[in-house]
C-alpha positions in Angstrom: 0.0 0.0 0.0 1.3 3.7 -0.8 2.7 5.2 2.0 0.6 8.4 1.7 -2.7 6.2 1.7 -1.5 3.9 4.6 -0.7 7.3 6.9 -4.2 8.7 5.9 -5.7 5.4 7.2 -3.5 5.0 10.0 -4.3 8.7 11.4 -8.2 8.1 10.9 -7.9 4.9 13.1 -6.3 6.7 15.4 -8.4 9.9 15.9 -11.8 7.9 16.7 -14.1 4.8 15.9 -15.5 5.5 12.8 -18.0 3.6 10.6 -17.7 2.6 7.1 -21.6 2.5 5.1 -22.0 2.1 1.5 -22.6 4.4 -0.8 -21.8 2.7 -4.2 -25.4 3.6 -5.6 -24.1 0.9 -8.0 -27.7 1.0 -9.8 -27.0 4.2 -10.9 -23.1 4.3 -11.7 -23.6 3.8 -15.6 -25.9 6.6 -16.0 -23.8 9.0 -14.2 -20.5 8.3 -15.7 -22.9 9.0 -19.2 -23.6 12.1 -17.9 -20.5 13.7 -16.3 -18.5 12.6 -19.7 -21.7 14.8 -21.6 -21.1 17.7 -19.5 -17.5 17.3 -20.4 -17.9 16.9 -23.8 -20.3 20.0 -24.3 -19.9 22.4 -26.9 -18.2 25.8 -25.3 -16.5 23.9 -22.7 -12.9 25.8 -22.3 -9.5 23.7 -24.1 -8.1 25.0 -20.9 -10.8 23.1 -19.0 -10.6 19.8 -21.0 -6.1 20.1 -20.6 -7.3 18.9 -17.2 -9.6 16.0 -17.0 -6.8 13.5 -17.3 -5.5 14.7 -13.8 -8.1 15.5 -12.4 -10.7 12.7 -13.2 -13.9 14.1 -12.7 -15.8 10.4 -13.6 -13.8 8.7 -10.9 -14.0 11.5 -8.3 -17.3 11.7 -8.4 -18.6 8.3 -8.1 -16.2 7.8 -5.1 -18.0 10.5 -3.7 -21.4 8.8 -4.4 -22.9 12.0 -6.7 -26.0 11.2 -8.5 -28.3 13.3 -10.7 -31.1 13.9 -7.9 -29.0 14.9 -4.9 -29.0 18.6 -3.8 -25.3 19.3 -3.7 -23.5 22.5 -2.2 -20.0 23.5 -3.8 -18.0 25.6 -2.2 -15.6 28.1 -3.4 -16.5 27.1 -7.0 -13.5 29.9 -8.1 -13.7 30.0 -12.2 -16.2 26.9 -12.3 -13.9 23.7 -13.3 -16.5 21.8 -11.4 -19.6 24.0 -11.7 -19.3 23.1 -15.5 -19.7 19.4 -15.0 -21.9 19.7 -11.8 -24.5 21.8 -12.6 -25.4 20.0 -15.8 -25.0 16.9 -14.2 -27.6 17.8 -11.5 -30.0 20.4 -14.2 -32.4 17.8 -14.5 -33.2 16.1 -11.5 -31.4 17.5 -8.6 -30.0 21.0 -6.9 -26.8 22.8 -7.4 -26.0 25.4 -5.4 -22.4 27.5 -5.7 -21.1 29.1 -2.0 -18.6 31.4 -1.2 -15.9 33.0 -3.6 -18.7 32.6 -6.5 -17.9 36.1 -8.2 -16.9 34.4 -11.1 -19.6 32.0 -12.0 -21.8 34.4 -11.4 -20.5 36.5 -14.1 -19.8 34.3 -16.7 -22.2 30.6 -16.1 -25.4 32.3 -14.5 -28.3 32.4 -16.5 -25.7 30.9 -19.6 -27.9 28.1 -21.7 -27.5 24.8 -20.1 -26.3 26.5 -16.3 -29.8 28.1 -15.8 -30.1 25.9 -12.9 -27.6 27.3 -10.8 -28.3 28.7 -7.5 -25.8 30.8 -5.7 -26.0 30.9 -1.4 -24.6 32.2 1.5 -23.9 35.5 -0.4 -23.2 37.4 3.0 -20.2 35.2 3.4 -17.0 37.3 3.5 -13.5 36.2 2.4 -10.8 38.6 3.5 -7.4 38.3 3.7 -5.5 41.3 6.3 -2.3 42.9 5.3 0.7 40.3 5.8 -1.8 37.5 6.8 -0.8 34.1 4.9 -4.6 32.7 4.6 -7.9 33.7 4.2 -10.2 34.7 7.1 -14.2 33.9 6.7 -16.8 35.3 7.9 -20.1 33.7 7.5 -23.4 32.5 9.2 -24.5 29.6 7.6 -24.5 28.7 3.6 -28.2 29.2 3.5 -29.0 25.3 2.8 -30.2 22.6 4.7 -31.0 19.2 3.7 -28.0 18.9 1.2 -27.2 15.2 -0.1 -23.6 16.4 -0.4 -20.9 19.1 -0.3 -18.0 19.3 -1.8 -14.9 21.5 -2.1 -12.1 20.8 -4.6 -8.2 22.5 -3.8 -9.8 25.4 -1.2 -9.0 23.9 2.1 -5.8 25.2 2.4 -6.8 28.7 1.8 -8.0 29.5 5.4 -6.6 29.9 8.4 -7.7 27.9 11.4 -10.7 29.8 12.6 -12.2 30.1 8.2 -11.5 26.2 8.0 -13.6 25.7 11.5 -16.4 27.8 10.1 -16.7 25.9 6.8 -16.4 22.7 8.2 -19.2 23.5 10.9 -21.3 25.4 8.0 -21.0 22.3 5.6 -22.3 20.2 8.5 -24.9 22.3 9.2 -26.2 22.3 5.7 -25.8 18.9 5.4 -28.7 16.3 6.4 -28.1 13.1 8.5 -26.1 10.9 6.3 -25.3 13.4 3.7 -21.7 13.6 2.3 -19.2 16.3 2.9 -16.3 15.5 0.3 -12.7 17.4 0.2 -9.8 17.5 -2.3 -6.5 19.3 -1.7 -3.1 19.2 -2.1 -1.1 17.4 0.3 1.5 17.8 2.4 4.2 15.8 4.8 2.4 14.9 7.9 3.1 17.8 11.0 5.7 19.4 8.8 6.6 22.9 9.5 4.8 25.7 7.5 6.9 27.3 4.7 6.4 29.3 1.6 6.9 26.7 -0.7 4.2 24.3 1.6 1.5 27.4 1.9 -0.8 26.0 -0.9 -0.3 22.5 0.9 -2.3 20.9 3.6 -1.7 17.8 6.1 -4.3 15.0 5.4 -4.2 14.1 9.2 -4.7 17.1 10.5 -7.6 18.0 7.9 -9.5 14.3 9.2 -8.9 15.3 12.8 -10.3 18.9 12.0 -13.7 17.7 10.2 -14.1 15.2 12.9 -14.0 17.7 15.2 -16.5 19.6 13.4 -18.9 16.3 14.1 -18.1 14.4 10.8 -17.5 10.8 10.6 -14.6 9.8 8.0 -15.8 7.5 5.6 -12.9 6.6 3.1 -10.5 7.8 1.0 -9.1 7.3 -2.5 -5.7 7.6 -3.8 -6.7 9.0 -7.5 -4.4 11.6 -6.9 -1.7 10.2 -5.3 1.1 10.9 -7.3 4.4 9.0 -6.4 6.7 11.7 -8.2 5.5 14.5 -6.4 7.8 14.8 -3.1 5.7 17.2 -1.1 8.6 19.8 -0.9 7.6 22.0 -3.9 4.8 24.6 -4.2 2.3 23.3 -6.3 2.6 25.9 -8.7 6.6 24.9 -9.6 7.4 23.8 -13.3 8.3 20.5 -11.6 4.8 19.1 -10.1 2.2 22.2 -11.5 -1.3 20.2 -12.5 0.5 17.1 -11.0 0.8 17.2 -7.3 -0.2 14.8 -5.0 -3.9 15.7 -3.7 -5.4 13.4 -1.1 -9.6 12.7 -1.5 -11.4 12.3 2.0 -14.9 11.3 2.3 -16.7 12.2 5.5 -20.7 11.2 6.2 -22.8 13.5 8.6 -24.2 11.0 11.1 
């Protein structure tokens, strides 16, 4: 087993009891696959966009996660809409997407578009700010404005806040979230309880993120090693010629209970 996957399982066992449900929704795997390759196959669709489904495997992400057409789904900091592009169509017909915090650019330029009509933006009194000299983003926010949600995802964002923003959005998600929903998090990874540096900024320890979304009342589910990537040595920023588009990301499935 890969050592980054064995120390993600290793710190979840160790942090509490935790149980393990299915949510393969194998009857409707087929169908979904067919329609998150559609939404990336759609006419308009960005080249810079597609450049990036090979890394990031939006088919395979997604049914880890357990996403299907009917759930109401929350994304959070949806930045220039990667995601929202595949979500929201995924979702149009049957289900609810809803874009939170950091939305200023799918507002302007998928809102209202033909085929994004469905998109629903929330907490819109949440406030990302980041002080002078200040390293991460602070947040201030209520609530996102949902409840009941199926799932919520956020993909390369957690490393953005400092401790007090990633408490809030953890306890937000959970709130919006009803009992068994799914709160699902990608980011970049970095050595277990290493020190913080510039070049590690963008970076975030996979143990500490489990302990801090168990705090916030989540139970981990699993994990997946799509994005492990065995060349990627943690010690670069991910934006370096050397792992840019290719660093190591861990995926970490939690369940509200």
């Amino acid at each position: 087993m890969k050592l980054k996957s064995s120390l993600i399982i290793a710190a979840a066992l160790s942090c509490s009891v935790f149980s393990m449900p299915t949510f393969a929704h194998e009857h409707g795997t087929h169908s979904l696959a067919d329609s998150i390759k559609a939404a990336m196959q759609a006419e308009g669709r960005p080249d810079a966009d597609v450049k990036r489904d090979r890394n990031r495997k939006p088919v395979q992400t997604l049914e880890f996660f357990g996403l299907q057409p009917d759930m109401k789904v929350v994304e959070l900091i949806p930045g220039g809409g990667w995601y929202t592009r595949i979500l929201a169509p995924v979702l149009a017909e049957k289900g609810e997407y809803y874009g939170a915090i950091g939305t200023s650019r799918i507002e302007r330029n998928l809102v209202g578009q033909p085929g994004f009509e469905n998109i629903q933006i929330t907490a819109k009194d949440a406030r990302l700010s980041r002080p002078d000299g200040a390293k991460f983003y602070a947040l201030e926010m209520d609530n996102l404005g949902v409840t009941d949600a199926d799932m919520v995802l956020t993909f390369r964002n957690y490393h953005n806040f400092d401790d007090a923003g990633r408490t809030k959005m953890n306890e937000a998600a959970f709130t919006a979230l009803k009992s068994g929903g799914i709160y699902a998090v990608v980011d970049h990874t970095a050595r277990h309880m290493e020190p913080y540096t510039n070049s590690n900024r963008r970076r975030f320890d996979p143990v500490k993120a489990i302990k801090e979304i168990q705090a916030a009342g989540f139970e981990f589910v699993d994990y997946s090693d799509l994005h492990y990537r065995e060349d990627d040595e943690l010690e670069y920023e991910v934006g370096a010629r050397s792992v840019s588009g290719n660093t190591d990301r861990f995926t970490l499935k939690f369940r509200k209970p």
